[in-house]
GUFILUM-570877 format. One line per field, with one value per residue (C-alpha): residue number from 0; x, y, z. Coordinates in pm, whole numbers, plus 50000, padded with zeros to 5 digits. Each point is the difference from the previous one (the first is absolute). Example, Ala and Ser with C-alpha at 12.3 -4.5 7.8 and 13.67 -1.06 7.14 Angstrom:
<pts>
n = (0;1)
X = (51230;50137)
Y = (49550;50344)
Z = (50780;49934)
</pts>
This chain:
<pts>
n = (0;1;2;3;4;5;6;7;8;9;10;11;12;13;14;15;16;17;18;19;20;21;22;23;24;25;26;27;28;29;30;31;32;33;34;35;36;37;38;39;40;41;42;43;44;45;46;47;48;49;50;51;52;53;54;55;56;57;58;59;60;61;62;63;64;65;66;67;68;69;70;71;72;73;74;75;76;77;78;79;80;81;82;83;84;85;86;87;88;89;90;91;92;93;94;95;96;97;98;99;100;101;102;103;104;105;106;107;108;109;110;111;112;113;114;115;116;117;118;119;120;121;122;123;124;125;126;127)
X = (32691;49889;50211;49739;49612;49897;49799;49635;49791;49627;49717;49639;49651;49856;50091;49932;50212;50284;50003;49976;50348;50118;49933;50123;50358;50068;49877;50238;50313;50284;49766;49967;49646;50221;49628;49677;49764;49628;50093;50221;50096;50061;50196;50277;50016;50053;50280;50197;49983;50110;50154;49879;50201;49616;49705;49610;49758;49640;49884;49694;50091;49817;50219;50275;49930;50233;50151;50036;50191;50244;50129;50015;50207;50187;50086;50124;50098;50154;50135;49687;49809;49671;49761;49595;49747;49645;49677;49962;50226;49970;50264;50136;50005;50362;50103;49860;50130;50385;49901;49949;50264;49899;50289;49696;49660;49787;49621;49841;49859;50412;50051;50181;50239;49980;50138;50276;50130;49996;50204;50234;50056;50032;50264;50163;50229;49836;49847;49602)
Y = (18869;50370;50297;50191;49897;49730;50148;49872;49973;49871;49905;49961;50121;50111;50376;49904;49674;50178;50313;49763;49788;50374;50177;49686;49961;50359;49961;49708;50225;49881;49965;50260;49913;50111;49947;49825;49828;49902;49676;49792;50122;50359;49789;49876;50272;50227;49752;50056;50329;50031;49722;49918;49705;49912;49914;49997;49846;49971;49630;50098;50290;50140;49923;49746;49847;49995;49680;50106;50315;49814;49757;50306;50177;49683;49990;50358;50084;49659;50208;50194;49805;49943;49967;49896;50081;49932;49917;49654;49773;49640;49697;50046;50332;50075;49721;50145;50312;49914;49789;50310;50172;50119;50032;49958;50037;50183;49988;50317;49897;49968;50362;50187;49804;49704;50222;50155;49626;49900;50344;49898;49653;50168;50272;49798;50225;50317;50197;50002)
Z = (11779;49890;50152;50153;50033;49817;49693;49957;49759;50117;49754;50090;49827;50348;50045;50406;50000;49777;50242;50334;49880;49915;50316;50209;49781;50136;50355;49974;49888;49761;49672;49764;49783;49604;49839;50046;49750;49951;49747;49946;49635;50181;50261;49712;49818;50317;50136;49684;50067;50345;50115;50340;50200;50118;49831;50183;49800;50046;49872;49841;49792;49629;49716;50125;50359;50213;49904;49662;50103;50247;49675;49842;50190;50066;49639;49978;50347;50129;50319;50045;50342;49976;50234;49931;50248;49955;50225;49840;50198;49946;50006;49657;49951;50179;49783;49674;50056;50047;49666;49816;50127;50347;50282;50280;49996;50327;50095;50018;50357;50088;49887;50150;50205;49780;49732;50227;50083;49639;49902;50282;49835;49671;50093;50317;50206;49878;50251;49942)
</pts>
């Protein structure tokens, strides 16, 4: 459980989507956004970097998708939580993103509160 707000990092090639999840994490309180990325190679290297105890990622992303970013940063961040979110929803897809190393996956048309709940799942008993 972080000490403080939980430190984000969010991923997604839309400069509107990526500033939407931004703008609602701080209307939200208790998240501080540590850096934000446009693919999912920027995505890894950046959570290297900076460490965030969450990870946003887009599922269609330039470079490595989403699901190739989340067993990524599986592989080098093992604590790191990682959520995808994407507009495709479909049966499988939750499934084949905790397959690659997803903690939950969200439909864009569940965002924002959809998010929120799955945060709250994530990080139980912390105040968000």
């Amino acid at each position: 459980m972080p000490n403080g707000p939980i430190r984000v990092l969010i991923a997604d090639d839309s400069p509107t989507a990526l500033r939407s999840v931004c703008d609602y994490l701080e209307f939200a309180g208790g998240f501080l956004v540590v850096c934000t990325a446009s693919d999912g190679v920027n995505a890894v290297q950046l959570a290297s970097r900076h460490q965030p105890d969450l990870a946003l990622l887009d599922f269609r992303m330039p470079r490595l998708n989403g699901l190739q970013a989340a067993k990524a940063l599986r592989q080098s961040l093992p604590k790191l939580r990682v959520i995808i979110y994407s507009e495709i929803n479909g049966p499988t897809l939750e499934e084949e993103c905790r397959s690659h190393g997803a903690d939950s996956f969200v439909a864009k048309s569940r965002l924002p509160d959809g998010l929120l709940l799955e945060i709250r799942r994530l990080f139980p008993g912390y105040p968000v």
